[in-house]
C-alpha positions in Angstrom: 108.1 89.1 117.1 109.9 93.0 116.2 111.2 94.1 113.1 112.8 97.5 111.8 112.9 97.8 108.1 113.6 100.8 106.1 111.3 101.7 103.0 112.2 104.4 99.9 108.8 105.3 98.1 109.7 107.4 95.4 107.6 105.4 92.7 104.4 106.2 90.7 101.7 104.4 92.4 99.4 105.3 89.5 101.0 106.1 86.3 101.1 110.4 86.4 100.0 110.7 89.8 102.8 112.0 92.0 102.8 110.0 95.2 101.9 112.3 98.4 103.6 112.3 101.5 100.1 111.3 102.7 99.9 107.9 100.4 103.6 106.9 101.0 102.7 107.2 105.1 99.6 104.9 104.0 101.9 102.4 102.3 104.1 101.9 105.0 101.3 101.6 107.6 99.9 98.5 105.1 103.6 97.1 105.5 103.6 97.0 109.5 104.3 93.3 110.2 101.4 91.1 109.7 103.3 87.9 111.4 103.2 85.5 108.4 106.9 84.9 109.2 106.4 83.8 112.5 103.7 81.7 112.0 104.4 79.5 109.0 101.6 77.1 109.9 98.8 79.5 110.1 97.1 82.1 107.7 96.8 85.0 108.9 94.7 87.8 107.7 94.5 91.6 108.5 91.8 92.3 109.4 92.0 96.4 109.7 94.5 99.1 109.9 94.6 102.0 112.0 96.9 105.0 110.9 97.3 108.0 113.5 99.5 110.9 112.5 101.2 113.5 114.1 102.4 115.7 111.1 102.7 114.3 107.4 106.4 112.1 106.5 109.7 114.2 106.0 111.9 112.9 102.6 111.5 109.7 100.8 112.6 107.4 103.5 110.4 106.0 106.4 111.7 103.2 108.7 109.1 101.3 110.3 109.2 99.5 113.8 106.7 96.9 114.4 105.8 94.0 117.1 103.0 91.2 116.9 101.5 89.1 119.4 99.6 86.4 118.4 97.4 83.5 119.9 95.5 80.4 117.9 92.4 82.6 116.9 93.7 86.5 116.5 96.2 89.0 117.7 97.9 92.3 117.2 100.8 94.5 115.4 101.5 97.4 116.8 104.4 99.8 114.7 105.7 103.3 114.3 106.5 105.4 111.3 110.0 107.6 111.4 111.5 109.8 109.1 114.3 112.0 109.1 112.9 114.2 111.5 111.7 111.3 113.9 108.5 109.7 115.0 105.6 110.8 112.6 102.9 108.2 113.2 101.5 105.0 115.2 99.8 102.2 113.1 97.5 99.4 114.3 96.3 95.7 112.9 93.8 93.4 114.0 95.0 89.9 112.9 92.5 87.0 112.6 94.2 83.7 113.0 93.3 80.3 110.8 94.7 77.2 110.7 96.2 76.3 107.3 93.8 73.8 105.2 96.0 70.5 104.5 
């Protein structure tokens, strides 16, 4: 499956701690599409998340473009971070796939 999505961080993450263009790009690389959507019979779990960027995030506003590909056992998302200025990073997931418990 592919998504887009837009996300606005502009929120405390910890009360009096002002939120870095560094931790927002960290947030939205958690958010990349973990495939629970397309998968509604299976658990899936992240397993790990790579981040790679090329500069730190312009403005409050990152968009984020992710695809999955899954089998029965694991798979992948792969996304990318934009903001105003463009492309700013590449993000990463290793999925582990379960069958739900009835």
């Amino acid at each position: 499956g592919h998504g887009l999505y837009s996300l606005r961080l502009v929120d405390q993450m910890v009360e009096g701690e002002v939120m870095t263009p560094a931790t927002r790009a960290a947030v939205a690389a958690d958010l990349v599409m973990t495939a629970g959507g397309l998968a509604p019979d299976y658990s899936i779990v992240n397993t790990d998340v790579s981040l790679s960027m090329n500069r730190l995030p312009v403005g409050d506003v990152i968009r984020i473009s992710s695809t999955v590909r899954l089998n029965r056992a694991w798979g992948s998302s792969h996304g990318a971070l934009y903001d105003e200025r463009g492309q700013f990073a590449s993000v990463g997931k290793s999925l582990l796939v379960m069958g739900r418990r009835t």
